[in-house]
C-alpha positions as CSV (number, residue, x, y, z in Angstrom):
1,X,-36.0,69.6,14.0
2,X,-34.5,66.7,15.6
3,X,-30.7,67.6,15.1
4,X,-32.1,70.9,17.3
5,X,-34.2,69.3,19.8
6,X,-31.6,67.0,21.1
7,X,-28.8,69.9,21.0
8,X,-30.9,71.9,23.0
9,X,-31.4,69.2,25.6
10,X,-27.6,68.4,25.6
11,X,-27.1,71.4,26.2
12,X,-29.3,71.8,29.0
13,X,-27.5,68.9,30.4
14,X,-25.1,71.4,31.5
15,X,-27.7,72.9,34.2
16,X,-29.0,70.1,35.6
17,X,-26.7,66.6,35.2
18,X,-24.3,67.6,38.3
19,X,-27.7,67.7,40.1
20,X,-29.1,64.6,38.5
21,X,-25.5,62.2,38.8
22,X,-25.6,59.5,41.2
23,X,-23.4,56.5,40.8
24,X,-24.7,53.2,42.5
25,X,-23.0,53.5,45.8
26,X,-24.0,57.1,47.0
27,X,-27.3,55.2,48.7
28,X,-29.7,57.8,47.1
29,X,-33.0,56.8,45.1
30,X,-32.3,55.4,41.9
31,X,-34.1,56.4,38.9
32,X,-33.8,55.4,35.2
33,X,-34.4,53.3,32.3
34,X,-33.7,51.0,30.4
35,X,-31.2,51.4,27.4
36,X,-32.6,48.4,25.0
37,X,-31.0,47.6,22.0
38,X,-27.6,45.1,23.0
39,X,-30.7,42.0,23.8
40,X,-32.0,42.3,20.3
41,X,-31.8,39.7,17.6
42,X,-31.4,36.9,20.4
43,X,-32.5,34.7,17.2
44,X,-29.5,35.7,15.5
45,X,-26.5,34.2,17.4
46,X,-23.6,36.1,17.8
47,X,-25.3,38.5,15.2
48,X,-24.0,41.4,14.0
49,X,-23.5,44.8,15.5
50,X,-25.3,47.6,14.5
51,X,-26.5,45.7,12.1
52,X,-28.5,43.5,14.5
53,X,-28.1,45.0,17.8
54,X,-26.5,48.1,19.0
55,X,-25.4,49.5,22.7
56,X,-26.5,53.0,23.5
57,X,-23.3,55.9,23.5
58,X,-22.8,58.5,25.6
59,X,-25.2,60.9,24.2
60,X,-28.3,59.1,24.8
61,X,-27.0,59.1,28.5
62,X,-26.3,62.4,28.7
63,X,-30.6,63.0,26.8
64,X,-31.8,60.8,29.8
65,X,-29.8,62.1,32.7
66,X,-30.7,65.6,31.3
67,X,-34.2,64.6,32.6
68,X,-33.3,63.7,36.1
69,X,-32.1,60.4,35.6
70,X,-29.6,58.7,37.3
71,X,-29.5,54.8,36.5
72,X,-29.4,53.0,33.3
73,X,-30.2,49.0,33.1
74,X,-28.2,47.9,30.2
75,X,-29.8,44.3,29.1
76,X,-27.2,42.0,27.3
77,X,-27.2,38.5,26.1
78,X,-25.1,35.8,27.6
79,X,-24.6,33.9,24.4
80,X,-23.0,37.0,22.9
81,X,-20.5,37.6,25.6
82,X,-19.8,34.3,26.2
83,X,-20.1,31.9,23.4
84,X,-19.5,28.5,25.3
85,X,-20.6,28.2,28.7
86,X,-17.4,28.1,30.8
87,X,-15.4,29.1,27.8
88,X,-13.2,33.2,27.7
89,X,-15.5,35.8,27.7
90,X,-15.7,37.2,24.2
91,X,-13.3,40.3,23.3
92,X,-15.2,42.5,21.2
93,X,-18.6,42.2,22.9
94,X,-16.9,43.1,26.7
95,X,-15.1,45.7,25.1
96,X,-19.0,47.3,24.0
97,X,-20.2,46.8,27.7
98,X,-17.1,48.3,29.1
99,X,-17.7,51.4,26.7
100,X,-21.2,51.6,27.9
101,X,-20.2,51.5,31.5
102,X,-17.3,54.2,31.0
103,X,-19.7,56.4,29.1
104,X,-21.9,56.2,32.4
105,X,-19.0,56.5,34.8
106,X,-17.9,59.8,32.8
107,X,-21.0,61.6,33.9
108,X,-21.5,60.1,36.9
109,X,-24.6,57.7,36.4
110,X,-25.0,53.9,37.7
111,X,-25.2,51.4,35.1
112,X,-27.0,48.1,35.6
113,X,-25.8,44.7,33.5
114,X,-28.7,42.9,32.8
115,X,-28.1,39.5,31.3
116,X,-31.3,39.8,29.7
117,X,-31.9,35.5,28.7
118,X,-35.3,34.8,30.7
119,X,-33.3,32.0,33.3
120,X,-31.7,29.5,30.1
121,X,-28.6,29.6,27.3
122,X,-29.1,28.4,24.3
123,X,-32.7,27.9,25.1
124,X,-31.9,25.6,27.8
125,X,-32.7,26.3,31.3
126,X,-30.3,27.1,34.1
127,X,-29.9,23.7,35.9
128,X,-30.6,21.6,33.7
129,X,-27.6,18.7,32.5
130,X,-26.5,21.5,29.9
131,X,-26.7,24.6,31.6
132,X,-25.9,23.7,35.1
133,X,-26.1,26.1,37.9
134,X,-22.4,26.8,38.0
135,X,-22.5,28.1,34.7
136,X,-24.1,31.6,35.8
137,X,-21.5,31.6,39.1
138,X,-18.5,31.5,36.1
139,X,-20.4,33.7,34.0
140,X,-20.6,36.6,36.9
141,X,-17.0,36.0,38.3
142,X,-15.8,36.4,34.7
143,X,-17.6,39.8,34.5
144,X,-16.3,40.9,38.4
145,X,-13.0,40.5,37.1
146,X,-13.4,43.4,34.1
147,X,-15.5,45.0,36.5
148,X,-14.3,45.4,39.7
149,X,-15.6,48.9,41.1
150,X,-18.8,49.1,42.2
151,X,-18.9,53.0,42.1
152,X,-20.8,53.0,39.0
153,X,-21.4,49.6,37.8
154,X,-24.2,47.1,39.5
155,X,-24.7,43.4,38.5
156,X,-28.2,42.4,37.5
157,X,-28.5,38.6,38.4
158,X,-30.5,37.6,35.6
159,X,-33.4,38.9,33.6
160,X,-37.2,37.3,34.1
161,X,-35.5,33.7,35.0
162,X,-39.2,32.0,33.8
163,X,-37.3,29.1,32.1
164,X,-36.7,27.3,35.5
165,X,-38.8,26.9,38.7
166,X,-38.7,29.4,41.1
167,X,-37.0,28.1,44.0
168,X,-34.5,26.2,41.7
169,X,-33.6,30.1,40.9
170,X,-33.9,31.3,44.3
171,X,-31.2,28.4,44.6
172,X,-29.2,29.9,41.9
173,X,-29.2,33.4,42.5
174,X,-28.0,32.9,46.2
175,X,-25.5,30.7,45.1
176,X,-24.2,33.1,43.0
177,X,-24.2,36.0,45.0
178,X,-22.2,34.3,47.7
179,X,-19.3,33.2,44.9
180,X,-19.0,37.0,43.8
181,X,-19.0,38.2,47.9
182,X,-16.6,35.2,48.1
183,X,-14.4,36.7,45.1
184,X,-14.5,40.1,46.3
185,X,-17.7,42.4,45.1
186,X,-18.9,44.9,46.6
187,X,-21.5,46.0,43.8
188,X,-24.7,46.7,44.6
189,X,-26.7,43.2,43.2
190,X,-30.0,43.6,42.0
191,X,-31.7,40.1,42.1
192,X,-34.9,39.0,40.8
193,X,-37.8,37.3,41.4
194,X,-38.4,34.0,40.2
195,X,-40.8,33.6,37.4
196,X,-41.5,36.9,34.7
197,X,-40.7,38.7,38.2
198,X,-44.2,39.8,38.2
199,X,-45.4,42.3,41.8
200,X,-48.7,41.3,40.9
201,X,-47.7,37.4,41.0
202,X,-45.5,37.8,44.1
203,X,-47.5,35.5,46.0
204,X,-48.6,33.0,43.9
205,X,-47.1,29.6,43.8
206,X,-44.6,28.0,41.5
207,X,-45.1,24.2,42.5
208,X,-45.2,24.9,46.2
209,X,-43.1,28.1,46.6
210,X,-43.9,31.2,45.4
211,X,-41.5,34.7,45.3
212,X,-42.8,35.6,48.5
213,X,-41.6,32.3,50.1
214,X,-38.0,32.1,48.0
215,X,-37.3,35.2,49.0
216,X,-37.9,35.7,52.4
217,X,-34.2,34.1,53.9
218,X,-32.5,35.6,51.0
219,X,-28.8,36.6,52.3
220,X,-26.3,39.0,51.4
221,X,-23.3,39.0,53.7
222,X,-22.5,42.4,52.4
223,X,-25.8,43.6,52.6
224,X,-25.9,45.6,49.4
225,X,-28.6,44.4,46.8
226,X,-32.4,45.2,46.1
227,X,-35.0,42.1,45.7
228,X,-35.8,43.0,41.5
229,X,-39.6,43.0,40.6
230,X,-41.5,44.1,37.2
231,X,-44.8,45.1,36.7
232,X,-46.7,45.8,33.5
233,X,-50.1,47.6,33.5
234,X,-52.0,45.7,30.5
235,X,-54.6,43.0,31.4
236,X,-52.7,40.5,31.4
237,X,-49.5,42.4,33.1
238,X,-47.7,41.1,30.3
239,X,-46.2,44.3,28.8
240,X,-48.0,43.3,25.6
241,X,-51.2,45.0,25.4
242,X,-52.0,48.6,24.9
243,X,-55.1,49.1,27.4
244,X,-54.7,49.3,30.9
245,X,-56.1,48.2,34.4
246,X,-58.0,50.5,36.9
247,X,-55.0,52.5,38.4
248,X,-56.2,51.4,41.9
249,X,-55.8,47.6,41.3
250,X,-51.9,48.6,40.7
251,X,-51.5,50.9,43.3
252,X,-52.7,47.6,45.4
253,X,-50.1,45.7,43.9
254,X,-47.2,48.1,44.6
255,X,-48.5,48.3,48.0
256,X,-48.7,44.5,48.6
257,X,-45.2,43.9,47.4
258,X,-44.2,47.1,49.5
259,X,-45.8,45.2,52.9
260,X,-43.7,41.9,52.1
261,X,-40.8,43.8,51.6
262,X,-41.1,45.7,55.0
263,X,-42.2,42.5,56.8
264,X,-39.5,40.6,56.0
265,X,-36.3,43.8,56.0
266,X,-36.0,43.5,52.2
267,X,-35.6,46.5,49.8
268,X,-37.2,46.5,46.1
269,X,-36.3,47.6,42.5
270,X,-38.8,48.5,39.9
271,X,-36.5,47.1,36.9
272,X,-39.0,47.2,34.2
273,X,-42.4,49.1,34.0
274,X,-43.9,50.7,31.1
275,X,-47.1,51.7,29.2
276,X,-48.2,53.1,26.3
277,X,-49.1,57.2,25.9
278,X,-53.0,56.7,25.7
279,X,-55.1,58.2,28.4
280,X,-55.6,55.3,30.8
281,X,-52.2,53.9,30.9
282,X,-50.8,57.5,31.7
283,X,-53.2,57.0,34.9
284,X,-51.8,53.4,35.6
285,X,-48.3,54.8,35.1
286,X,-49.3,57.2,37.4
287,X,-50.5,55.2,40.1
288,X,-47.2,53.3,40.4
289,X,-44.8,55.9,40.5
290,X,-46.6,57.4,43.4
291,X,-46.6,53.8,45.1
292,X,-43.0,53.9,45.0
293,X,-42.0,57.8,45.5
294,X,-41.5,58.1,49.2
295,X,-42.1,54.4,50.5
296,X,-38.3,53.1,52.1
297,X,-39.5,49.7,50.6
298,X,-38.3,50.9,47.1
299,X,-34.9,51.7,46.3
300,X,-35.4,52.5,42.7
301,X,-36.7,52.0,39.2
302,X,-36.1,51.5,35.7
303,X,-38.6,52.7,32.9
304,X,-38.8,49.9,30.3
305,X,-37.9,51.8,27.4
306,X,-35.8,53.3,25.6
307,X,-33.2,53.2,22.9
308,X,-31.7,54.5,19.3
309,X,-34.0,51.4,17.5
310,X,-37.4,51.2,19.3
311,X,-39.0,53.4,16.4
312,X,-42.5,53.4,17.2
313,X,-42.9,50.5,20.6
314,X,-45.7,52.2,22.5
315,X,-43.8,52.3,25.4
316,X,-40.7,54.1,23.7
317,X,-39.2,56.8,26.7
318,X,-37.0,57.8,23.1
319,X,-38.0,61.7,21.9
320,X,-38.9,62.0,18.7
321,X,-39.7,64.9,16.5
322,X,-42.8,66.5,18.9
323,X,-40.3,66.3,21.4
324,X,-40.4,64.5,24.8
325,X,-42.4,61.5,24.9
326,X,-45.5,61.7,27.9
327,X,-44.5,59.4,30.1
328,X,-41.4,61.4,30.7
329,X,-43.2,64.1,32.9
330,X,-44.8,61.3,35.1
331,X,-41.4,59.7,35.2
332,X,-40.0,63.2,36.5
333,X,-42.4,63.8,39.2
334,X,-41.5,60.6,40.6
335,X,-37.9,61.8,40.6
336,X,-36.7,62.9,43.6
337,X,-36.2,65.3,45.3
C-alpha cells in the first residue's frame, strides 16, 4: 500500500512540480519543510550514517514538491562537517550536503543549510575562549566556497542560537554575514533571532536587549536575507507538548512580529512550526498559516517536520500508510497562489 501511494504521488509530480519549482532567487513566497534526519544523534559524534543519521534523497523532494512545495531547510551539525573548529571541512559529510543540494537543484527547489547546534560546538557557546566568534565566519566561508550559486542554495546562519546571549549573537550573525558579502555571496541568508527564535518572545529581554532591539539596525549590504523566527503552538511554545493554545493568542503573535517587521523594513521567515494532528492544534496551525498567507512581512515558511526516520513524532508532515498526513492540507492552502 505504501510502495503504491508514493508511486502514485511521484507520479503526479509530473502535473504539478514545474508549477510548484522555485529556486531561492526567483523572489516568490517560499514554502516548505523541513527535511530532518542529517541533525540526529548529535550525542554520537561523528556518528555513523544511516546508521545514526541520514540526509533525505531525491525522492522525498520530489513527495513534498508534489504538494506545492518549493523550499526545503536541510538542518546539519557543525561538528560533523567540520571536526575541528578552523580545521578542512570534512570530505564525506560535504559530499552528502552537496548531494542534497543537487537533488534540489535538479527539480528546481531552494534548499536551506541549517547548522542546526542551538548557538555552541562541542557544547560550548559561540564566543566563548573555545568557540570564538570567528569560528562561525570560517565555518560559512568554508561552505561559500563549495557553494557558490545562490540559484538554489540559501545559508541558514545558525539554528535556535540559545547557548549565548542575544546581542552577543546579533553581534555574530552580522559579523558573519558581512565576511560572506565581503567573499562574494549573493545567497539569500536567512538569520535568526537570538534566543530559541521564539515570535511569541520577540520582545522580551535577554539581559537588556531583546530580538526586537538586536534586530532592528540589522544590515545586509546586498539586501537579500529574511530575519528567521519559530513558533510552536503548545503551552509553553516549546514544540514539546501535544495540546495547543487558543488559535487567537497565535494569530496575535504572528501579527505582532508582522508590525515590527513592517516598522522597522525587515522581512520574516517562518523556519520551524509544527503541531500535532488533534483537533485543536489543526486550529492553531490554522491560525498561523493565515497570519502569514498574504502579509509582505513574511517571505516564507518551513513546516517542522518531516523525514525517512520521524516514525511516529506527532508533528511528522511524512505520509504514511492512510496516506497524507492532516496538516498537509492546511499547509497547502497556505501555498500560494
Amino acid at each position: 500500500m505504501i510502495k503504491f501511494l508514493f508511486s502514485s504521488v511521484i507520479l503526479a509530480c509530473a502535473l504539478f512540480c514545474q508549477a510548484a519549482s522555485a529556486g531561492c532567487m526567483d523572489g516568490k513566497p517560499m514554502a516548505g519543510v523541513n527535511l530532518s534526519g542529517a541533525e540526529f544523534a548529535a550525542e554520537k559524534l561523528p556518528g555513523k550514517v544511516f546508521t545514526d543519521y541520514v540526509y533525505p534523497d531525491l525522492d522525498e523532494m520530489r513527495l513534498f514538491q508534489s504538494m506545492g512545495m518549493n523550499t526545503f531547510r536541510l538542518p546539519f551539525l557543525w561538528e560533523r562537517v567540520q571536526p575541528k573548529l578552523f580545521g578542512e571541512l570534512d570530505q564525506a559529510e560535504l559530499q552528502r550536503i552537496k548531494d542534497s543540494v543537487a537533488a534540489a537543484g535538479s527539480i528546481g527547489v531552494c534548499m536551506i543549510l541549517d547548522v542546526h547546534n542551538y548557538g555552541q560546538y562541542r557544547g560550548k557557546p559561540i564566543g566563548s575562549p573555545e568557540v570564538p566568534r570567528a569560528a562561525l565566519v570560517d565555518l560559512w566561508q568554508r561552505l561559500l566556497a563549495s557553494f557558490k550559486d545562490p540559484a538554489n542554495v540559501a545559508f541558514g546562519l545558525m539554528n535556535e542560537p540559545a547557548k549565548l546571549p542575544t546581542a552577543e549573537w546579533a553581534a555574530t550573525a552580522q559579523e558573519t554575514l558581512n565576511a560572506l558579502r565581503r567573499k562574494g555571496s549573493r545567497h539569500l541568508i536567512l538569520v535568526p533571532g537570538g534566543g530559541w527564535s521564539g515570535a511569541h518572545s520577540w520582545y522580551a529581554k535577554d539581559g537588556a536587549v531583546s530580538n526586537a532591539d538586536a534586530f532592528r539596525f540589522f544590515h545586509d549590504p546586498a539586501d537579500n536575507y529574511m530575519i528567521e523566527v519559530h513558533q510552536y503552538a503548545d503551552a509553553n511554545f516549546s514544540g514539546t507538548g501535544n495540546d495547543c493554545v487558543d488559535p487567537a493568542r497565535l494569530s496575535a503573535i504572528m501579527a505582532n512580529v508582522a508590525l515590527w517587521a513592517t516598522s522597522t523594513r525587515r522581512r520574516l521567515f517562518l523556519g520551524e512550526f509544527g503541531v500535532p494532528a488533534n483537533q485543536s492544534c489543526l486550529a492553531a496551525l490554522t491560525a498561523m498559516v493565515d497570519a502569514i498567507k498574504g502579509n509582505p512581512a513574511w517571505g516564507g515558511w518551513t513546516y517542522w517536520a518531516a523525514g525517512q526516520w520521524l516514525g511516529t513524532y506527532p508533528f511528522s508532515l511524512q505520509p504514511d500508510s492512510n496516506g497524507e498526513r492532516p496538516q498537509t492540507a492546511i499547509l497547502k492552502k497556505g501555498i500560494s497562489p
